[in-house]
C-alpha positions as CSV (number, residue, x, y, z in Angstrom):
1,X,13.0,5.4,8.1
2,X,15.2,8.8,8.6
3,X,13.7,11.6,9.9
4,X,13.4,13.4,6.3
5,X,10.5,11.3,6.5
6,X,9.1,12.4,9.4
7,X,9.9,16.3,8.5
8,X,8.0,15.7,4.9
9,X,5.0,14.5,6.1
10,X,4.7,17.5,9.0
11,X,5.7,20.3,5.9
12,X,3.4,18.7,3.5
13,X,0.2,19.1,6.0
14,X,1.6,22.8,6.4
15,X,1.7,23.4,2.8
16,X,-1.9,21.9,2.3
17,X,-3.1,24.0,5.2
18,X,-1.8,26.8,3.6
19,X,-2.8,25.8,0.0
20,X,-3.9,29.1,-0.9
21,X,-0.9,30.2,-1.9
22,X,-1.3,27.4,-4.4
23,X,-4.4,28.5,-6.3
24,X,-2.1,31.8,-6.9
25,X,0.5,29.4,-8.6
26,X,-2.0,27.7,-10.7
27,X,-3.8,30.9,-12.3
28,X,-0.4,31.8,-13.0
29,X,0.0,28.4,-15.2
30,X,-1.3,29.2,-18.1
31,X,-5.2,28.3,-19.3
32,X,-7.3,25.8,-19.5
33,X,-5.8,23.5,-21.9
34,X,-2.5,22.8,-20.0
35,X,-3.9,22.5,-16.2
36,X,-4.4,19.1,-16.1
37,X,-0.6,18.2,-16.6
38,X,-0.6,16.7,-20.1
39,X,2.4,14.5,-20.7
40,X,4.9,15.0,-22.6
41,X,4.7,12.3,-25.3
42,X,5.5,11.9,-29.6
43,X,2.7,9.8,-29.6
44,X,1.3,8.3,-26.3
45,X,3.7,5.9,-24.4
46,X,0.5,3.4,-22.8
47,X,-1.4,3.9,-25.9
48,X,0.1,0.8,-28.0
49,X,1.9,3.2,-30.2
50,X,5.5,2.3,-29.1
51,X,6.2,5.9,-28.3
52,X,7.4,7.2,-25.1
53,X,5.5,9.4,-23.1
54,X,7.3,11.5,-20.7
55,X,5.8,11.9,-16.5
56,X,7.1,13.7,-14.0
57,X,6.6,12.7,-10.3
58,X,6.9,15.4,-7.8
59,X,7.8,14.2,-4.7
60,X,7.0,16.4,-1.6
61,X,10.4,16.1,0.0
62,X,14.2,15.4,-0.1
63,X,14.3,11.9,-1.8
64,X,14.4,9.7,0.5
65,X,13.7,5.5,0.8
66,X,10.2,6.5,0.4
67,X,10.8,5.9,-3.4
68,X,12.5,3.1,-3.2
69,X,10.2,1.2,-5.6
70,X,9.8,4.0,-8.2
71,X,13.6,4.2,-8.2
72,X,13.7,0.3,-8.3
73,X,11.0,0.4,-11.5
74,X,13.5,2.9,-13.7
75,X,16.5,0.9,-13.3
76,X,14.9,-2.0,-13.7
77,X,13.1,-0.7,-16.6
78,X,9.5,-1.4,-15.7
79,X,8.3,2.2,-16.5
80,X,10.7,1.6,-19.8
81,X,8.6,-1.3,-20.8
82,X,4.6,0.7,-20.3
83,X,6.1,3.4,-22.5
84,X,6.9,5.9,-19.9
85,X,10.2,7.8,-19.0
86,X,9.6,8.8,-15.5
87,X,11.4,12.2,-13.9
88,X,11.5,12.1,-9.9
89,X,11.2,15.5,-8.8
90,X,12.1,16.3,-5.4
91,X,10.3,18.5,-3.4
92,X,11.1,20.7,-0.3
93,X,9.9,23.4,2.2
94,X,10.1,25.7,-0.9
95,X,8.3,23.2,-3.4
96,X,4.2,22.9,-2.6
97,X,3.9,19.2,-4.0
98,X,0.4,20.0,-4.3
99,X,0.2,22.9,-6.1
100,X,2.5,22.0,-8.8
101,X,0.5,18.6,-9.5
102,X,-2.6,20.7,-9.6
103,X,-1.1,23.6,-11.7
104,X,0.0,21.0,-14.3
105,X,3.9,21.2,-14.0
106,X,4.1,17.8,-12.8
107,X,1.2,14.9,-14.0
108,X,2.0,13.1,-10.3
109,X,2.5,13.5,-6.9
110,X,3.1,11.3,-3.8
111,X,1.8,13.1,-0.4
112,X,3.0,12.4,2.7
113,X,-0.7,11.4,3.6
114,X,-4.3,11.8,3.0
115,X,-5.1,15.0,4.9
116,X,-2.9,17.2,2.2
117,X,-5.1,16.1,-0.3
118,X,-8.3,16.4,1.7
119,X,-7.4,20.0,2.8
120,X,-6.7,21.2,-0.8
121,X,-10.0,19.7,-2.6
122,X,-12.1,21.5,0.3
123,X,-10.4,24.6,-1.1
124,X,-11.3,23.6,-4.9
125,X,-7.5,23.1,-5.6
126,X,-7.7,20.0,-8.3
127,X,-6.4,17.0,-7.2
128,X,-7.6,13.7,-6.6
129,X,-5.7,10.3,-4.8
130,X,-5.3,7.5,-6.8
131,X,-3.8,5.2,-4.8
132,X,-1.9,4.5,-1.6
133,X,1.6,3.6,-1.0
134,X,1.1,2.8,3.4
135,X,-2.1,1.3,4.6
136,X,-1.6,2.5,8.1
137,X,0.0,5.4,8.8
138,X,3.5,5.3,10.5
139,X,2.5,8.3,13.3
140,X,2.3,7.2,17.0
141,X,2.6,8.3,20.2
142,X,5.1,7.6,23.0
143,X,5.7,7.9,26.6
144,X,8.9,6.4,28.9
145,X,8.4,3.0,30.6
146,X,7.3,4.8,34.1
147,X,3.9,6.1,32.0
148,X,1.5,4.5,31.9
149,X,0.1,4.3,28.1
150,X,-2.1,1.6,27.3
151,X,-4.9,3.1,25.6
152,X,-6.1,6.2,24.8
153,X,-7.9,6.8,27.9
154,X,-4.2,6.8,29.5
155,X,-4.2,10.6,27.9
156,X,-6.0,11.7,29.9
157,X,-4.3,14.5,32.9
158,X,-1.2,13.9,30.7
159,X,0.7,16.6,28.7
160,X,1.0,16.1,24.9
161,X,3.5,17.3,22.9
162,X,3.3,17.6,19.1
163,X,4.8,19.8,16.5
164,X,2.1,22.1,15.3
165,X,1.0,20.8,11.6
166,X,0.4,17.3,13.7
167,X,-1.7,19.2,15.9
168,X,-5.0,18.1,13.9
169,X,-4.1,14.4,13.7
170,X,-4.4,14.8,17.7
171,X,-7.9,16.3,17.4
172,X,-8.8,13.6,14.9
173,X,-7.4,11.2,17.8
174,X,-8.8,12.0,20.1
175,X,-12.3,12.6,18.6
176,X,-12.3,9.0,17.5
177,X,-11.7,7.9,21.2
178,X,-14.4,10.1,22.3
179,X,-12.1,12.8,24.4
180,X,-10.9,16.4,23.6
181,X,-7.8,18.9,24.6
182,X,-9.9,19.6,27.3
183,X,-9.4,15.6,28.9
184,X,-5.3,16.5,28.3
185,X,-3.1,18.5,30.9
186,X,-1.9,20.3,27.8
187,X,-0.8,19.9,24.2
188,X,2.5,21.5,23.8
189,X,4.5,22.8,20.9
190,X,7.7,20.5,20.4
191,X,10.2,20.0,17.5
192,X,10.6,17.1,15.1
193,X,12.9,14.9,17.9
194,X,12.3,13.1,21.1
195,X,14.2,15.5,23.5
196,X,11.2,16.8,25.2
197,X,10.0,13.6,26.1
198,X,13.3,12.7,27.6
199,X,14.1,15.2,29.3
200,X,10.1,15.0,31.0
201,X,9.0,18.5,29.9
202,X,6.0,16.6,28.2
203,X,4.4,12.9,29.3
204,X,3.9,11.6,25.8
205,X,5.7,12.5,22.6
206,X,3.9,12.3,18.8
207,X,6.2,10.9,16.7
208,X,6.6,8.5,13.8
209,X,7.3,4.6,14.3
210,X,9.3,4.6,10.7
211,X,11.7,7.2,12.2
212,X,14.8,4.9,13.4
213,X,17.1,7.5,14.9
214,X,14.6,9.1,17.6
215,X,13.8,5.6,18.1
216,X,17.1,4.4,19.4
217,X,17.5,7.0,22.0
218,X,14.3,6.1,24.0
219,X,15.1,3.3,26.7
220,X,13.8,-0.2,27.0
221,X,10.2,-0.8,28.1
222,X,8.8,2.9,26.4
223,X,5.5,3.0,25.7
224,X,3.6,3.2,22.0
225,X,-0.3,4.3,21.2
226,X,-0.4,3.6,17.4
227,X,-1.9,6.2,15.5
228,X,-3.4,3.6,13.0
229,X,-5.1,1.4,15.4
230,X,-7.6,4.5,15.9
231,X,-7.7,6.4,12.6
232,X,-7.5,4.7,9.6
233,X,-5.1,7.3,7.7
234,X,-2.9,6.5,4.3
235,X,0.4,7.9,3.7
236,X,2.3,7.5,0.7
237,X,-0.6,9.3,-1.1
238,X,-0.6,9.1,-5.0
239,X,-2.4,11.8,-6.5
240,X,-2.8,14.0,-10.0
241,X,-5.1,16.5,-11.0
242,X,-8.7,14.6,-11.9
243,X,-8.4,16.4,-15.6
244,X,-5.3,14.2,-16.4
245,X,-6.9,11.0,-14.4
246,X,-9.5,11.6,-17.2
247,X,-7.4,12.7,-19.9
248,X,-5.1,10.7,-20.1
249,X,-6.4,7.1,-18.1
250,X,-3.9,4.6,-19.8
251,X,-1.0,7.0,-18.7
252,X,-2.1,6.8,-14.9
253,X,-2.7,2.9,-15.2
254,X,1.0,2.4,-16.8
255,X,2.6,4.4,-14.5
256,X,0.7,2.1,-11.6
257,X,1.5,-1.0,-12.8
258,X,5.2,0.4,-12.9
259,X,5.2,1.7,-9.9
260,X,4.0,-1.8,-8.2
261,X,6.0,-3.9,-9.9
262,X,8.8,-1.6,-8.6
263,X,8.0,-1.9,-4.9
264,X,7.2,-6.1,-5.3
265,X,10.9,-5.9,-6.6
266,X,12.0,-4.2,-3.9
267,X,10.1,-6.3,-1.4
268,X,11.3,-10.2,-3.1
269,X,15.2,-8.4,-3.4
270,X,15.6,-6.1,-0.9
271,X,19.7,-6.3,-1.1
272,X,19.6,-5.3,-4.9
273,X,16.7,-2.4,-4.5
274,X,18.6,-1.1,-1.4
275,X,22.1,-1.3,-4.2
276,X,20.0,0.3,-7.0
277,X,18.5,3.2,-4.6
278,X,22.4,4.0,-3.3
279,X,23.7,4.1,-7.2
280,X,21.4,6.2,-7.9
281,X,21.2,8.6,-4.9
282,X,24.0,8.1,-2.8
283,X,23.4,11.8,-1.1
284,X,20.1,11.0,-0.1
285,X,19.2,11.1,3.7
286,X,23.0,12.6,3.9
287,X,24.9,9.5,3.0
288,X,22.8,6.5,2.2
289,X,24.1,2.7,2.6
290,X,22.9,-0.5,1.5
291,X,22.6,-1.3,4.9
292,X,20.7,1.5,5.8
293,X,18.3,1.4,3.0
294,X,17.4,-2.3,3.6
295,X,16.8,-1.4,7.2
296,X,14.4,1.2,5.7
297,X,12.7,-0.7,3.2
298,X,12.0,-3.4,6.9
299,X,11.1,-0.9,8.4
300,X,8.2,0.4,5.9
301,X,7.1,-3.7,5.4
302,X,4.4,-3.4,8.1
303,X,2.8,-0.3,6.8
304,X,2.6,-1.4,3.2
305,X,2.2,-4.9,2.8
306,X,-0.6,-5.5,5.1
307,X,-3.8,-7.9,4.9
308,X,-5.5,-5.4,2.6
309,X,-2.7,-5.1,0.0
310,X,-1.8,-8.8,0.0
311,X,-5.5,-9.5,-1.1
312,X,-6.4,-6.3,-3.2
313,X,-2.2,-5.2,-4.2
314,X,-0.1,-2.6,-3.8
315,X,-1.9,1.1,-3.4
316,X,-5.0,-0.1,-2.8
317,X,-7.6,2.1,-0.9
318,X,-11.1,2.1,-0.2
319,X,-13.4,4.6,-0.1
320,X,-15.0,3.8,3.6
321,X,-11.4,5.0,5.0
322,X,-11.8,8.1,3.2
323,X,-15.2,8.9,4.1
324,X,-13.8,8.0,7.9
325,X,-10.6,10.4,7.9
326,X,-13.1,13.5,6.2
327,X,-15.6,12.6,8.7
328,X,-13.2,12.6,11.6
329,X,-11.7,15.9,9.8
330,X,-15.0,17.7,9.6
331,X,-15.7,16.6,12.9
332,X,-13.0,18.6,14.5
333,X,-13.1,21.3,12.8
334,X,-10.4,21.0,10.2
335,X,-12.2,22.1,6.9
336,X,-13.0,25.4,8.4
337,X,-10.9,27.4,5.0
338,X,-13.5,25.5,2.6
339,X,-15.8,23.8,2.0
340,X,-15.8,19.6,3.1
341,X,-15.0,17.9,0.3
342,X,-17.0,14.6,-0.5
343,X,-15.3,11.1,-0.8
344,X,-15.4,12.0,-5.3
345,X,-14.1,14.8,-4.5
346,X,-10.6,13.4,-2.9
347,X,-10.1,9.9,-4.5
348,X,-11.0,8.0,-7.8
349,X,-10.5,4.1,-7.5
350,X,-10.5,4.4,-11.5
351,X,-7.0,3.5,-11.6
352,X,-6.7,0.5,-9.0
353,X,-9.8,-1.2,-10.4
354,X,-8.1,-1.1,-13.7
355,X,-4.6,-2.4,-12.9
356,X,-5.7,-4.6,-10.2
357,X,-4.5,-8.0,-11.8
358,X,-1.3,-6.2,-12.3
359,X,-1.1,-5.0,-9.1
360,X,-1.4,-8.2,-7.1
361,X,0.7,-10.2,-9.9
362,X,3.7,-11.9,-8.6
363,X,7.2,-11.3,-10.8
C-alpha cells in the first residue's frame, strides 16, 4: 500500500482527537429526524420492493486501494443487485469522515481504525462500527539491521520516533508490554517517511508494513516489532450512526453482503479487480497501474484474510478486541476529553450476525 494509506489513518486519529469540532457540524445538520443519515430511496432498495435506495460511503481519505472491493462490487454490480446505488465519497485533511457519518450527510463510513471511533463515542458523537475490513492492524515498528529489535523489551534505552497522532498507539504499546516513555531514551516527533531512521537521528521508526515505498529504501536484514502481535487493533473500520443501524437494518446488511462479495472478487481475480479499480480511478495514488494495484491488493491479503475471517468472513469482529483496545486506551490515558465509552457504545455485531452466511459464501 502507498503512503496515502499511511497519511489517512494518522489524519483520521487527529480528526477523531479533535472531534469536537464535529459535534459543531452536526447541530448544524438539521433536527432530529435527518441525523441518523436516512437514505435516499423511492421505496427501500433491501426491502423487496425492487426500488433503489441510494448510500453514500465517505471515505476518510484520497481514494486509494483501500476500496478496492467496494469499487470491485459497483462494477460488478453486486450493490446493483441488494438494491443499492452506492456513492464513494472521498475524504481529506478538510473532510472529518466522522462527523459527516454522524451528522447524517453520508449513512457510511470506513475509518482508518478503531481508535477514531472509540475517541468520538467517549465524546457522545453518534457512531457505532459495524464491521472490519483488516483483522490486524498494518502499524509496526522498525529499526536497521545493527539494532537489536526482537521484542518489545528491546525498546528499552532506545529513541522512538513517531509522528504525533501515533503517539497514543505507542502508549497503548507499550502498556500492553508492561513499560512506559519513561523505559524509552525518547519519543521523538518525525514525519510520515523513513528518513529519520536512516539517517540514525532515532533508533526505531513507527511506520506501516502496508506502506511499499518507505519499505524499499530500508536495507536488507532491518528489523520489524509488529504492532498487531501486541494490540489487537482493526483498521478498515465500518461504521454509521447507531440511529440508521436501527432505522434502517436491511440497508446496512445489503450494503455488507455487497461490500464482501466485492473484496472475495477481488481476492479469487485480483488482475480484473486491480483493471476495474484503474478504469475507474486512474488518478488515484497519483497514477495507479494494474501492476501496482495488484501489488496492493498482496500486500493487504495478510491483514484481511486471516484465520478469523476465513472462519467467521469478511469484517468480522468481536467484541473481546474491543473491550481490549478501550481498555488499553483508558489505561493510558487516552479518553481524558470524555467519558470511556463501553464496548455498546462503539460497535454493534447486528449486522455481521445477520449477513454471516453471506459473508463467508464463496462466488
Amino acid at each position: 500500500m502507498t503512503g496515502a494509506l499511511r497519511l489517512r489513518a494518522v489524519r483520521l486519529l487527529v480528526l477523531a482527537v479533535l472531534a469536537t469540532a464535529g459535534l459543531v457540524v452536526i447541530s448544524g445538520c438539521g433536527g432530529d429526524d435527518d441525523a441518523g443519515g436516512a437514505a435516499a430511496t423511492t421505496g427501500g432498495g433491501a426491502s423487496g420492493t425492487g426500488e433503489v435506495a441510494k448510500l453514500t460511503l465517505q471515505y476518510n481519505w484520497t481514494v486509494d486501494e483501500g476500496l478496492i472491493g467496494e469499487v470491485a462490487a459497483i462494477e460488478r454490480g453486486f450493490f446493483a443487485d441488494e438494491g443499492i446505488e452506492l456513492e464513494i465519497r472521498p475524504g481529506g485533511p478538510s473532510n472529518d469522515g466522522v462527523a459527516s457519518v454522524a451528522s447524517g450527510r453520508a449513512q457510511l463510513g470506513i475509518a482508518a481504525e478503531s481508535p477514531p471511533v472509540m475517541l468520538a463515542a467517549s465524546q457522545g458523537i453518534p457512531v457505532q462500527a459495524f464491521a472490519a475490513q483488516l483483522q490486524a492492524h498494518p502499524y509496526a515498528y522498525f529499526a536497521l539491521p545493527g539494532t537489536k529489535l526482537d521484542s518489545a523489551a528491546d525498546l528499552s534505552g532506545k529513541t522512538v520516533g513517531v509522528p504525533p497522532p501515533a503517539v497514543g498507539m505507542l502508549d497503548a504499546y507499550l502498556k500492553d508490554n508492561g513499560m512506559t516513555k519513561d523505559d524509552l531514551a525518547g519519543v521523538t516527533s518525525v514525519s510520515f517517511d523513513v528518513g529519520p531512521l536512516l539517517q540514525r537521528r532515532v533508533d526505531v521508526w513507527g511506520g506501516w508494513l502496508t506502506d511499499r515505498a518507505q519499505l524499499r529504501l530500508l536495507p536488507d536484514g532491518y528489523h520489524v516489532l509488529r504492532y498487531a502481535d501486541s494490540v489487537p487493533l482493526y483498521g478498515g473500520v465500518y461504521y454509521a450512526n447507531p440511529r440508521f443501524l436501527d432505522d434502517e437494518p436491511e440497508l446496512a446488511q445489503a450494503f455488507m453482503r455487497a461490500a464482501a462479495k466485492g473484496w472475495r472478487f477481488a481476492r479469487e481475480h485480483p488482475q480484473e479487480a486491480a483493471r476495474i479499480f484503474v478504469d475507474a480511478y486512474p488518478n488515484a495514488e497519483g497514477k495507479s497501474t494494474v501492476e501496482s494495484i495488484v501489488e496492493a491488493e498482496r500486500t493487504l491479503a495478510p491483514f484481511m484474510w486471516t484465520d478469523a475471517s476465513e472462519r467467521d468472513g469478511y469484517g468480522t469482529m468481536t467484541a473481546d478486541a474491543w473491550q481490549q483496545q478501550l481498555d488499553l486506551w483508558e489505561q493510558t490515558g487516552q479518553f481524558d476529553r470524555g467519558d470511556v465509552p463501553t464496548v455498546d457504545d462503539v460497535m454493534t455485531l447486528d449486522v455481521l450476525d445477520a449477513t454471516r452466511d453471506a459473508r463467508t459464501a464463496g462466488d
